[in-house]
NUTOR-829860 format. One record per residue (C-alpha): residue in three letters; y, z, x. Coordinates in steps of 0.02 Angstrom, whole numbers, padded with zeros to 5 digits, always signed. Layout:
REM NUTOR-829860
ALAYZX ...
REM end
This chain:
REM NUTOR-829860
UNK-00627-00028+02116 UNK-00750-00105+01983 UNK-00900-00047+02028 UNK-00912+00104+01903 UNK-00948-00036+01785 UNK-01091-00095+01885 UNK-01195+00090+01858 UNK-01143+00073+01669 UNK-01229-00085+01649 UNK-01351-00020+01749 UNK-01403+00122+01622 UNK-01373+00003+01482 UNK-01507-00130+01550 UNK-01637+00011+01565 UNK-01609+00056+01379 UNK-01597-00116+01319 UNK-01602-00268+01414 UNK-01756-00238+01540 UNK-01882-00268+01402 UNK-02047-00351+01422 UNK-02038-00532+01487 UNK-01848-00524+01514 UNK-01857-00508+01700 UNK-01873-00641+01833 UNK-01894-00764+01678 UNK-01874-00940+01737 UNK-01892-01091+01648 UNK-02040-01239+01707 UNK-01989-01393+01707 UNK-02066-01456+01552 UNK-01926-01353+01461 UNK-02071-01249+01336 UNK-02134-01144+01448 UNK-02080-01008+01582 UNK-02121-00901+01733 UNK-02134-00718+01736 UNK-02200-00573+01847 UNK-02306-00469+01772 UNK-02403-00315+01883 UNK-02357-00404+02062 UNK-02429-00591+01975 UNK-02343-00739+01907 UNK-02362-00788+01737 UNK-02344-00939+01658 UNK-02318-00918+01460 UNK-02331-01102+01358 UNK-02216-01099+01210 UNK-02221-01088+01048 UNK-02397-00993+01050 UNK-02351-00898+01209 UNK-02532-00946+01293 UNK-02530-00867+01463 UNK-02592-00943+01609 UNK-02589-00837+01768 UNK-02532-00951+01924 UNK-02544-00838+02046 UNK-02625-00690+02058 UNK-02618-00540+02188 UNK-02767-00604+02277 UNK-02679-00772+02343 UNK-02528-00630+02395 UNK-02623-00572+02536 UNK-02596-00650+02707 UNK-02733-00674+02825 UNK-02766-00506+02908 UNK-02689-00399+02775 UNK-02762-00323+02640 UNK-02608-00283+02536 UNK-02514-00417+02431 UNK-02337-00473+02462 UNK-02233-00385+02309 UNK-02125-00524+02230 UNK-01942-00481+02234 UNK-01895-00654+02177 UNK-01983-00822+02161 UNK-01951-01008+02135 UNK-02059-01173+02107 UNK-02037-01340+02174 UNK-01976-01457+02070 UNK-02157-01541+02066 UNK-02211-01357+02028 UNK-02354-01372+02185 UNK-02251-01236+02287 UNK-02193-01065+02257 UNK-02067-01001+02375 UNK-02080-00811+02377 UNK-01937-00671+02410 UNK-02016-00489+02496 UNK-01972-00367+02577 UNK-01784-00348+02534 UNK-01668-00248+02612 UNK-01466-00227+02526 UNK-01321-00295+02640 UNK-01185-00206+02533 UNK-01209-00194+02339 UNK-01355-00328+02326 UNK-01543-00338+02426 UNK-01507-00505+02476 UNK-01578-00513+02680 UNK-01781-00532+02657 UNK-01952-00623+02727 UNK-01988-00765+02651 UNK-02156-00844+02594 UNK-02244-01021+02543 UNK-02376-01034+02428 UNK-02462-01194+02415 UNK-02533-01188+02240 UNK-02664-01351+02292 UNK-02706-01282+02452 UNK-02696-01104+02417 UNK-02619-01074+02596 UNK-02509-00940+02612 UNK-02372-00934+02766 UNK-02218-00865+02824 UNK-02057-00929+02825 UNK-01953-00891+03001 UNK-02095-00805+03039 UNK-02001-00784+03251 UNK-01843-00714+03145 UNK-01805-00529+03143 UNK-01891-00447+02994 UNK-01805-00435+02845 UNK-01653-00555+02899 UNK-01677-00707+02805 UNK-01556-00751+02681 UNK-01554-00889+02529 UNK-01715-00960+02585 UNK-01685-01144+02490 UNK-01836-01287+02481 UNK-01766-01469+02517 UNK-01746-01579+02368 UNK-01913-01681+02449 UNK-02009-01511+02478 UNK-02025-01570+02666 UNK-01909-01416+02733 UNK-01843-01269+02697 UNK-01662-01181+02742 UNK-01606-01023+02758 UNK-01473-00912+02839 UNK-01522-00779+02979 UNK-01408-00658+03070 UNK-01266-00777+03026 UNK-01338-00962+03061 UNK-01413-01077+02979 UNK-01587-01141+03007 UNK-01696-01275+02941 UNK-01895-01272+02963 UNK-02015-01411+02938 UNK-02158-01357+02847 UNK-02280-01453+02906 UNK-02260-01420+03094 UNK-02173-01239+03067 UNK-02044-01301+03184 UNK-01857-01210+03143 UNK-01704-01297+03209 UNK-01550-01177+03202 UNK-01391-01305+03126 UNK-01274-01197+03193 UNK-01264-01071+03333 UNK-01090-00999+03321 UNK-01113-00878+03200 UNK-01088-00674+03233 UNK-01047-00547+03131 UNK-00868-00609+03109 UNK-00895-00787+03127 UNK-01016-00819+02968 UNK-01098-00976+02924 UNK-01203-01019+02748 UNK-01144-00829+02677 UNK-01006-00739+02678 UNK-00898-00573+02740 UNK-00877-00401+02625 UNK-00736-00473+02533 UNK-00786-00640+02477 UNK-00963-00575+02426 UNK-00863-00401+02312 UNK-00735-00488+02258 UNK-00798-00657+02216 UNK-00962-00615+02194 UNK-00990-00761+02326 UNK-01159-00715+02434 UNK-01265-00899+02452 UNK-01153-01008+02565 UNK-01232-01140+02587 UNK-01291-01319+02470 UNK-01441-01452+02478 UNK-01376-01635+02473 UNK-01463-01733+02326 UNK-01552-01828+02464 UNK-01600-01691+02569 UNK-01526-01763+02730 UNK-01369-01632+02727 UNK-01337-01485+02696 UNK-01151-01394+02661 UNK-01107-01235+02693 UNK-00946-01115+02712 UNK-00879-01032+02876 UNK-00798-00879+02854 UNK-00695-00833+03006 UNK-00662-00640+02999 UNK-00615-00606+03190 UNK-00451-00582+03126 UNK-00495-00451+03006 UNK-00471-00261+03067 UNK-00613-00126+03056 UNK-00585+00008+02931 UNK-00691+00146+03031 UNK-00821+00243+02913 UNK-00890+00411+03015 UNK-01063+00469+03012 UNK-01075+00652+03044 UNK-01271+00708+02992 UNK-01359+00586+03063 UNK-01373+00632+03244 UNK-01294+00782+03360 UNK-01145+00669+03389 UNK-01044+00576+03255 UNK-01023+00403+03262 UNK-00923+00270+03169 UNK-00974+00101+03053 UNK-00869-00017+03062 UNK-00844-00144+02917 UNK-00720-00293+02930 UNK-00622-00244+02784 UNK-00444-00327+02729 UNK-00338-00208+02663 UNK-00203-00263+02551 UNK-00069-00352+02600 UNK-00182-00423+02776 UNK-00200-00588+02788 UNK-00392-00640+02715 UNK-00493-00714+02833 UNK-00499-00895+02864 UNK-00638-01013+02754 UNK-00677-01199+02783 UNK-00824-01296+02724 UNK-00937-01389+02846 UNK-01067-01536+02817 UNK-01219-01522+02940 UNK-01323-01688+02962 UNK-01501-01636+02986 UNK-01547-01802+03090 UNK-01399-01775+03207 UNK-01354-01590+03197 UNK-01171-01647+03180 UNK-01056-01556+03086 UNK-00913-01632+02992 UNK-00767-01519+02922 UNK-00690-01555+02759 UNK-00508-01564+02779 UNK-00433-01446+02628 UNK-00276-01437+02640 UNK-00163-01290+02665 UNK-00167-01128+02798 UNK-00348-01082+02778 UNK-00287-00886+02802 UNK-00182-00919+02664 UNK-00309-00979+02534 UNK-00487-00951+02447 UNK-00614-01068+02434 UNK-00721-00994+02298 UNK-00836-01135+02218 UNK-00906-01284+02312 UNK-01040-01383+02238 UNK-01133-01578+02267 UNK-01093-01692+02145 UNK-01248-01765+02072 UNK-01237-01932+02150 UNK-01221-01850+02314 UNK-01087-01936+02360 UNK-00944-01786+02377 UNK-00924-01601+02366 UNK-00824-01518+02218 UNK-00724-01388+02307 UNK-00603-01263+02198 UNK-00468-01201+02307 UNK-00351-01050+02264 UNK-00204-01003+02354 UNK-00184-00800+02433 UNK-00096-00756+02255 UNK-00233-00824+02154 UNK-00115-00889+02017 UNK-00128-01094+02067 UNK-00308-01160+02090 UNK-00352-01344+02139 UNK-00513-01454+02140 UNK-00535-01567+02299 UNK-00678-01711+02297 UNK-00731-01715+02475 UNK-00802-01856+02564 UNK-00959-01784+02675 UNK-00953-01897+02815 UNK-00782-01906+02862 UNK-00713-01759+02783 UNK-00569-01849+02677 UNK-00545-01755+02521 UNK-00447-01807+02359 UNK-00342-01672+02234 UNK-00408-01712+02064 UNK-00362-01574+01953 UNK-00230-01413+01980 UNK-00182-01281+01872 UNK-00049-01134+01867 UNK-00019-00966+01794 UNK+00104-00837+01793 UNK-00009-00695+01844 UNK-00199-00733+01893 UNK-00330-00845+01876 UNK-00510-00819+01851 UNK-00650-00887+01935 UNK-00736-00996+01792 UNK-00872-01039+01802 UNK-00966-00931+01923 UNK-01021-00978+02092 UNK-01228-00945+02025 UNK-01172-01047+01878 UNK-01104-01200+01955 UNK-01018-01335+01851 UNK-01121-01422+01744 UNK-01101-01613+01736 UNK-01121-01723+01598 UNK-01091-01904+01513 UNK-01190-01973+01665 UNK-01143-01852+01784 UNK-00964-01933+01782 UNK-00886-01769+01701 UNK-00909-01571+01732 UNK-00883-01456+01624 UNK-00739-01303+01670 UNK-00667-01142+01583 UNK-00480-01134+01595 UNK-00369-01000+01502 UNK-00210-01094+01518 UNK-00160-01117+01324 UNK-00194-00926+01301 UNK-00394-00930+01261 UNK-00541-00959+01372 UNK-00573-01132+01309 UNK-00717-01283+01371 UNK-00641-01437+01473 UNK-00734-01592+01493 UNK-00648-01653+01668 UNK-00689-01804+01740 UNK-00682-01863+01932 UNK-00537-01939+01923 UNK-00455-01764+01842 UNK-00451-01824+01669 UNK-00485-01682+01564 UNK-00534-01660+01358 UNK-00522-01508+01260 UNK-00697-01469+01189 UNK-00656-01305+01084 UNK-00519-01240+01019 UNK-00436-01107+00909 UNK-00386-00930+00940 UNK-00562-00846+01028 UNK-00608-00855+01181 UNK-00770-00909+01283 UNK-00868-00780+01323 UNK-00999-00877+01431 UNK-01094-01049+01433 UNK-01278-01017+01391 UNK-01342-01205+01368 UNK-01284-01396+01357 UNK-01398-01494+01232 UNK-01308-01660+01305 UNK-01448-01749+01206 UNK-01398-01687+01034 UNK-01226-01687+01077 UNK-01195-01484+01080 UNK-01137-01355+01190 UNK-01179-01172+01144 UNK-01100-01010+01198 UNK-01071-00856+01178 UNK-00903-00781+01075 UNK-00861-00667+00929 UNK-00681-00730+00853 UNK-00655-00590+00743 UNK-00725-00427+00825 UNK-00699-00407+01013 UNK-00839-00280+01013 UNK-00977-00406+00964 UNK-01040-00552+01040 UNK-01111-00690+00955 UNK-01212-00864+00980 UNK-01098-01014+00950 UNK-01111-01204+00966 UNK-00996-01357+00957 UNK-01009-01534+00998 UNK-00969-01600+01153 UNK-00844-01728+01116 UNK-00711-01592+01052 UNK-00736-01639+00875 UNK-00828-01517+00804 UNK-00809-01362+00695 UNK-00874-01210+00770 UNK-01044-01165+00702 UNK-01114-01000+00719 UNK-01293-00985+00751 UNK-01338-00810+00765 UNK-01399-00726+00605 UNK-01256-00690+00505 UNK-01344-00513+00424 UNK-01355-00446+00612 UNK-01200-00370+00652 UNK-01154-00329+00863 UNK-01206-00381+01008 UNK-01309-00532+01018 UNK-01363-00624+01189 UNK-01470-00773+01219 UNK-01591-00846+01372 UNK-01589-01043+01329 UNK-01726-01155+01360 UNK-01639-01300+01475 UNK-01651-01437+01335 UNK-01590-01293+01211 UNK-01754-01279+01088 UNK-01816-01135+01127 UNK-01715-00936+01155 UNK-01762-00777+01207 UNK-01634-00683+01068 UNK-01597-00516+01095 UNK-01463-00402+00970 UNK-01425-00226+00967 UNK-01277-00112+00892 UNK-01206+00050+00920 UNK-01334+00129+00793 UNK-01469+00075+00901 UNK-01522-00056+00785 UNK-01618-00184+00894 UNK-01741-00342+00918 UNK-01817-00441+01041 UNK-01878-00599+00989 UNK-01920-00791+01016 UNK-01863-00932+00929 UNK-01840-01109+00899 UNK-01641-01137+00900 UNK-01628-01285+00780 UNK-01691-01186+00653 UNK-01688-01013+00692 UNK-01872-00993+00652 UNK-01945-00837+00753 UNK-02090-00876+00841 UNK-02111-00706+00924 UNK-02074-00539+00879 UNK-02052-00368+01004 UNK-02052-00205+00910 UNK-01939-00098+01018 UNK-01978+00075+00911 UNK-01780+00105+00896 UNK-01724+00246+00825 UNK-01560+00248+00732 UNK-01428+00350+00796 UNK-01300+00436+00657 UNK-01168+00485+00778 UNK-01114+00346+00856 UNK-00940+00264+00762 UNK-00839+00131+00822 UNK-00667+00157+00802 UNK-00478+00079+00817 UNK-00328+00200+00870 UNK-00168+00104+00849 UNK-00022+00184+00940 UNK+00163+00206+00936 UNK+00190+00068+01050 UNK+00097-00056+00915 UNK-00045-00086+01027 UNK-00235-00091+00943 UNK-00374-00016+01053 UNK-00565-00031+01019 UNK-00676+00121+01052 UNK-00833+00208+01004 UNK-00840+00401+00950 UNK-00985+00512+00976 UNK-00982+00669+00873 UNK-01062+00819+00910 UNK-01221+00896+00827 UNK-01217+00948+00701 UNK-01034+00920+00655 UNK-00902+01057+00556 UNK-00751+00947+00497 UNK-00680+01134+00474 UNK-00700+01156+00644 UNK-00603+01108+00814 UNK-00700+01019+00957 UNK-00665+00979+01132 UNK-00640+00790+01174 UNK-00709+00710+01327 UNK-00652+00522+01378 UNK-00724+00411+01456 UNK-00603+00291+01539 UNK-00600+00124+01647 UNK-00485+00022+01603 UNK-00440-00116+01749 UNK-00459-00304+01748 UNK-00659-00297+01814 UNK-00722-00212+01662 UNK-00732-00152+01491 UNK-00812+00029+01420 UNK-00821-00020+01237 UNK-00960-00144+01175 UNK-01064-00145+00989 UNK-01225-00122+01079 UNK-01360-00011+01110 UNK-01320+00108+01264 UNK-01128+00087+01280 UNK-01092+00267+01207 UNK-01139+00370+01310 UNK-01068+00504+01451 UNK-01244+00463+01573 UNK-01175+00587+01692 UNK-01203+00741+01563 UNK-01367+00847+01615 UNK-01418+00874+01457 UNK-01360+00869+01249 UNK-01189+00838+01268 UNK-01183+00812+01083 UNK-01282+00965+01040 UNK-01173+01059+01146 UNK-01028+01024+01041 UNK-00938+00899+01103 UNK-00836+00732+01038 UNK-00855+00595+01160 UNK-00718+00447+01141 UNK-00698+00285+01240 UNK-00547+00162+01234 UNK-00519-00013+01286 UNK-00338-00052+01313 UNK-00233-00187+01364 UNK-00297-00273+01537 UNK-00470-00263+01493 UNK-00582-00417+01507 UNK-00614-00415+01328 UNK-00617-00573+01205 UNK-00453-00524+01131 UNK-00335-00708+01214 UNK-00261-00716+01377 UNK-00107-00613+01341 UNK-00204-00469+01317 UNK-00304-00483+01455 UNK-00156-00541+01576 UNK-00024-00413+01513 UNK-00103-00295+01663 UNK-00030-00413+01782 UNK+00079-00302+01918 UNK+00035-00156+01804 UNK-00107-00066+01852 UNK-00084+00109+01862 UNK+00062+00085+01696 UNK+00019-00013+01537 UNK-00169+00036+01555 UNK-00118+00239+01578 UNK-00001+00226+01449 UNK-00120+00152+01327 UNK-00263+00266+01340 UNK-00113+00405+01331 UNK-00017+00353+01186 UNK-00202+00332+01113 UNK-00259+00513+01140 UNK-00105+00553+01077 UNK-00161+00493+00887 UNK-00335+00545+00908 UNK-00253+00737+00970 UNK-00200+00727+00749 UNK-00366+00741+00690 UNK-00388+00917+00617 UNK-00571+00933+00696 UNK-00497+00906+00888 UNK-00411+01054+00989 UNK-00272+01003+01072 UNK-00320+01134+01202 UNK-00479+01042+01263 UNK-00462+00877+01316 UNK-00554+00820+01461 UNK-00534+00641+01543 UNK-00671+00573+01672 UNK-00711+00390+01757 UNK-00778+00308+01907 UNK-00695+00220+02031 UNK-00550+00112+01937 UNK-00594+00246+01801 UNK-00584+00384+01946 UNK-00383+00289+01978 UNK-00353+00312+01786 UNK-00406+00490+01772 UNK-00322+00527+01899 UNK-00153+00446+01836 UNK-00179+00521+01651 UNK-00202+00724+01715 UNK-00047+00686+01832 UNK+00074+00586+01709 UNK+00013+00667+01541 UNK-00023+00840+01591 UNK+00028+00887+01418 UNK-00124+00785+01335 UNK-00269+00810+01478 UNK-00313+00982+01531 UNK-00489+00946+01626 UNK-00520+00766+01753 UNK-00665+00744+01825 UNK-00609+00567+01976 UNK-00757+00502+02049 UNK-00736+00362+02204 UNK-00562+00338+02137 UNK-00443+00234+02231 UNK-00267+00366+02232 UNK-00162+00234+02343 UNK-00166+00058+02293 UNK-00108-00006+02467 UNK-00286+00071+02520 UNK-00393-00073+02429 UNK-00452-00237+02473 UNK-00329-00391+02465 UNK-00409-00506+02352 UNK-00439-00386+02200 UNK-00286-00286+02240 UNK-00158-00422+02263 UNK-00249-00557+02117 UNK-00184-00418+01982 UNK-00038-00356+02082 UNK+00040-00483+02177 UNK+00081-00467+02376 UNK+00160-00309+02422 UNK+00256-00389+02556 UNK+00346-00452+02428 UNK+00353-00313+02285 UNK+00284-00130+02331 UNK+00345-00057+02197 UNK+00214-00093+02077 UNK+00086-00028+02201 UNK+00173+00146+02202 UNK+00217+00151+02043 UNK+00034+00111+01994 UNK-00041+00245+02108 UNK-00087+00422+02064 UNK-00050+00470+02209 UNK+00132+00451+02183 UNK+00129+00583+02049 UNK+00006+00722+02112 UNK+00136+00854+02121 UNK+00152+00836+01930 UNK-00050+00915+01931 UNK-00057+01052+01785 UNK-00246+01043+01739 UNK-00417+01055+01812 UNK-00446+00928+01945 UNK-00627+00905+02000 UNK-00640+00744+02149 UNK-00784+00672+02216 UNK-00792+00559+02319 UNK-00935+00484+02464 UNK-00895+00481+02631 UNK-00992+00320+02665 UNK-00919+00227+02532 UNK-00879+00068+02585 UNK-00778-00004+02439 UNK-00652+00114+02394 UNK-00652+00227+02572 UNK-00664+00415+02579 UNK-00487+00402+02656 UNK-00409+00392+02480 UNK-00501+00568+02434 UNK-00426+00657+02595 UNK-00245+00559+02570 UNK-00232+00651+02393 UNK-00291+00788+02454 UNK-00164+00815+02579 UNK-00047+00786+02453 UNK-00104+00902+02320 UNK-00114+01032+02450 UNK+00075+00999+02528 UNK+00128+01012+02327 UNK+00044+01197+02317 UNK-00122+01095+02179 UNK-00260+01202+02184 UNK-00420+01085+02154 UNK-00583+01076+02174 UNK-00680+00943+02291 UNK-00851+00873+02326 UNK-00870+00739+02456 UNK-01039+00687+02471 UNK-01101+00637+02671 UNK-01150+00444+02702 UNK-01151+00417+02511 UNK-01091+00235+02443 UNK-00983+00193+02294 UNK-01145+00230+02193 UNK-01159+00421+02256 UNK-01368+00377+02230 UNK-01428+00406+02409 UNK-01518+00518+02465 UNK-01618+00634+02393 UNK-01579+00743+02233 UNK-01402+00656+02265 UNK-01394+00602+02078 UNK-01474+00761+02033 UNK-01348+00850+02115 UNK-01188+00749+02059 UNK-01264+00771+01881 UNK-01252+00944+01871 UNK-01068+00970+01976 UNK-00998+00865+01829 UNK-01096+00960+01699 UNK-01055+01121+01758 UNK-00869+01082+01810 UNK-00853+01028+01625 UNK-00942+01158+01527 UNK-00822+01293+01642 UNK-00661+01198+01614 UNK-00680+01119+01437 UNK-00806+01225+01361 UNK-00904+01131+01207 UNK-00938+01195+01060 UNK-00823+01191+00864 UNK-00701+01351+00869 
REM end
């Protein structure tokens, strides 16, 4: 239900973020320099006078026979930098391109060959070079495989897999909802590797139909649990590569019943760091496994009353320090998302503390003592740089530049010296720089040619109920304060995401075809209460078993102020979101009908018993055991109550929140005498982008649905 947030960020990185240099940047391992692509070749830039050296250019691309180069989707060096293993030819499994070829470049030799060259095209998967740069691993059609690259033999290490029975990745679920896609973990030593099993057989089809595609239909099935269905069944597994025998680890606890999100080598090699939830996601435990017999140890468990987050992320790993004897963890449990020092014996230190919360790590300067992240204590909106020592003694010093006021993120050098520093606001101030953290000194300047933007505002309704919500206004152009205007909001508001953000590209309604301003009308978005915002762990948690209710009522009893303002007409107010934002426009025409007169749902989840069990039941418990919630939450519960303008859209080959919702209301708004109107859109995903003119298309339905049903303009 998230994934509106995902084309939001989307638009926002093509405005902002994707600037030159800032993609595919990876750091060598002298710590002052770094890898880019640049025009299909790899760059190597030496800091602090950015010399460029080009280390491979499109010539050395070109495998024998071919004349075109291989286009670089992704790279990585060796750690002795004399091999470049090379991602091409990607193809997306559900939301990321993660099944490829895979390539070796020997920078001494200048030989250029395949990786599981006899493997389908296209179906290798987390290609990873062996810690002695002897071998190289990688997943294919749901086994893993090793290959020797001197010899080019491959050796499958397991042979069980099928699409249900999944080794070294993982099945829809894990990878959407716990963003958990590379299964599978070098030892230290190279002579093991780990890896999960997912066990899905259990798991029913949810049946998507294809109806264009040939003269009959036919269905795609995807193993999807629905809420409320037992998840499927996870263990990890230790493969020896001398004897091809696997040893299980022995986790405690019904593995149908639990998650096993996080697993990771310690740096000795000597045991794997596995986090465990259980099916509620509200108790999560860290096991030390021994590989070679599979005897694990509970170090470290912790509790909560509604969820708890994954922290850190499975691509971030926990980071170990004081001689690899401690990792660092993220845990929300005295109300803020504070730093832990744990050690392996479960030992734990508090390394910040006060009342903000973590946004994310960006670097450890173990050497200096330091620890540097990202937070802004006194403005949810912003984001800052921020560092502290290690040892949990420290004040909190704030190292961005205190005159720059927003949104501020950081790409660390590993020993912390050197940043790529990029800021903007929501008057499209902005910079793109280099510099040298101890000092702040910029070494490198980008000029971005921003324009400033005048009618952009970031605002704060407070309403009846108490309750603060952040937001950002865009007024129209030019702008009567004599005059009333129509008011169109822009609404998420679950657990996976937040709308409002100081920053270049968050205002915006992308979906408009054309001057929405100009044509004369306010745009307004809110962030209430359940929004992963850096406002403490009550705010955040408060949404627990209350989807559908606190969030509604929020953006409600906010529109509700805002509906004061002499310049809006009460008679034109238009709501509109995507997917969780498609659920909460939904709820907001049914239950306020008196405030919202126009929605506009797209991929909106009406039933809440339709969705998947791990984001479903993590933020609303099991429905076995309370249903209400669910029904209360749902929209579809109070379709009869439609007054307004309904416009839903919805693909039929969306695979995350399924077309079956869309027909479900439907039904019911037709059984409760609703006229609406509907757009479903054949074989189209939760992005509604495939195809072509699709985003064309859905462009100008939402333009021209608004314009006829909340016309612009200041009356």
């Amino acid at each position: 239900m998230k994934k509106t947030i995902s084309l939001f960020f989307c638009l926002i990185a093509s405005l902002f973020f994707l600037t030159t240099n800032a993609q595919n940047l990876k750091w060598a391992n002298n710590n002052k320099s770094y890898y880019t692509i640049e025009k299909g070749e790899i760059i190597q830039y030496e800091l602090p006078n950015f010399t460029p050296t080009k280390i491979i250019d499109t010539k050395q691309l070109k495998a024998k026979g071919s004349n075109k180069a291989l286009e670089i989707k992704d790279f990585e060096f060796s750690k002795n930098e004399k091999l470049v293993l090379i991602y091409t030819n990607s193809k997306k499994v559900w939301r990321l391109e993660t099944r490829g070829d895979y390539w070796i470049l020997n920078l001494e030799t200048k030989e250029l060959h395949q990786i599981g060259k006899s493997r389908p095209e296209s179906s290798l998967m987390f290609a990873k070079l062996s810690p002695d740069n002897s071998s190289i691993a990688y997943v294919s059609n749901h086994n893993l495989y090793i290959e020797d690259l001197n010899s080019g033999k491959a050796t499958a290490l397991t042979t069980d897999g099928t699409d249900r029975l999944i080794n070294g990745t993982f099945d829809w679920a894990y990878e959407e909802e716990f963003n958990c896609r590379d299964g599978f973990r070098w030892s230290p030593d190279g002579k093991s590797i780990a890896f999960w099993q997912i066990d899905a057989t259990k798991i029913k089809n949810f049946l998507m139909i294809n109806n264009t595609d040939s003269i009959y239909s036919y269905t795609i099935p995807v193993e999807y649990p629905k809420v409320g269905q037992d998840p499927s069944a996870c263990k990890i597994g230790v493969v020896n590569i001398a004897s091809l025998q696997t040893t299980w680890m022995n986790i405690p606890g019904d593995s149908k019943q639990h998650y096993i999100p996080l697993m990771q080598w310690t740096p000795d090699g000597t045991s794997i760091l596995a986090e465990q939830l259980n099916r509620k996601q509200n108790e999560a435990k860290l096991f030390l496994c021994n590989p070679k017999n599979g005897e694990v140890n509970q170090i470290y468990s912790e509790k909560n009353n509604s969820w708890i987050d994954i922290l850190p992320t499975q691509d971030e790993g926990w980071k170990w320090i004081n001689k690899e004897t401690e990792f660092l963890s993220l845990s929300e449990k005295d109300g803020w998302r504070h730093l832990y020092r744990i050690s392996k014996n479960g030992k734990e230190t508090l390394v910040t503390n006060g009342k903000y919360d973590i946004i994310e790590i960006k670097a450890v300067d173990e050497k200096s003592g330091f620890v540097y992240f990202l937070a802004s204590p006194e403005n949810a909106t912003q984001q800052y740089l921020y560092k502290t020592l290690l040892n949990g003694k420290g004040k909190l010093v704030k190292v961005s530049p205190a005159n720059e006021i927003g949104t501020h993120n950081y790409q660390l050098s590993p020993d912390a010296k050197y940043a790529q520093h990029k800021f903007s606001n929501h008057k499209n101030e902005r910079k793109l720089e280099w510099v040298e953290l101890s000092n702040q000194k910029v070494i490198k300047q980008n000029d971005l040619h921003s324009e400033l933007i005048n009618n952009v505002e970031m605002i704060q309704i407070t309403t009846a109920d108490n309750i603060t919500l952040d937001g950002w206004m865009i007024k129209p152009t030019p702008f009567d304060e004599t005059k009333k205007y129509p008011v169109l909001f822009y609404v998420y508001t679950e657990p996976a995401g937040a709308t409002v953000k100081d920053a270049a590209g968050y205002a915006s309604t992308f979906l408009y075809n054309g001057d929405i301003a100009a044509d004369g009308y306010i745009q307004i978005s809110l962030d209430g209460r359940g929004t992963p915002v850096p406002k403490g762990a009550a705010w955040r948690k408060s949404i627990y078993q209350n989807i559908g209710i606190i969030n509604v009522r929020d953006q409600a009893m906010a529109a509700k102020e805002i509906l004061k303002w002499p310049f809006v007409d009460q008679n034109r107010i238009a709501v509109w979101g995507w997917s969780g934002g498609g659920s909460t426009t939904l709820n907001l025409l049914f239950q306020y009908p008196e405030i919202y007169k126009t929605g506009i749902a797209i991929a909106a989840v009406p039933n809440q018993l339709l969705y998947d069990n791990i984001y479903q039941e993590r933020y609303m418990g099991l429905p076995q055991e309370n249903k209400e919630p669910f029904i209360k939450g749902s929209p579809i519960t109070y379709a009869s109550k439609l007054q307004g303008n309904l416009l839903l859209v919805h693909g039929t080959g969306d695979d995350n929140v399924h077309y079956q919702g869309a027909e479900m209301l439907a039904n019911e708004l037709v059984k409760n005498g609703k006229q609406f109107q509907m757009m479903s859109y054949p074989n189209r995903t939760h992005s509604i982008d495939e195809g072509e003119g699709t985003s064309e298309h859905l462009s100008q339905l939402f333009t021209q649905y608004l314009k006829e049903h909340c016309p612009g303009g200041g009356i």
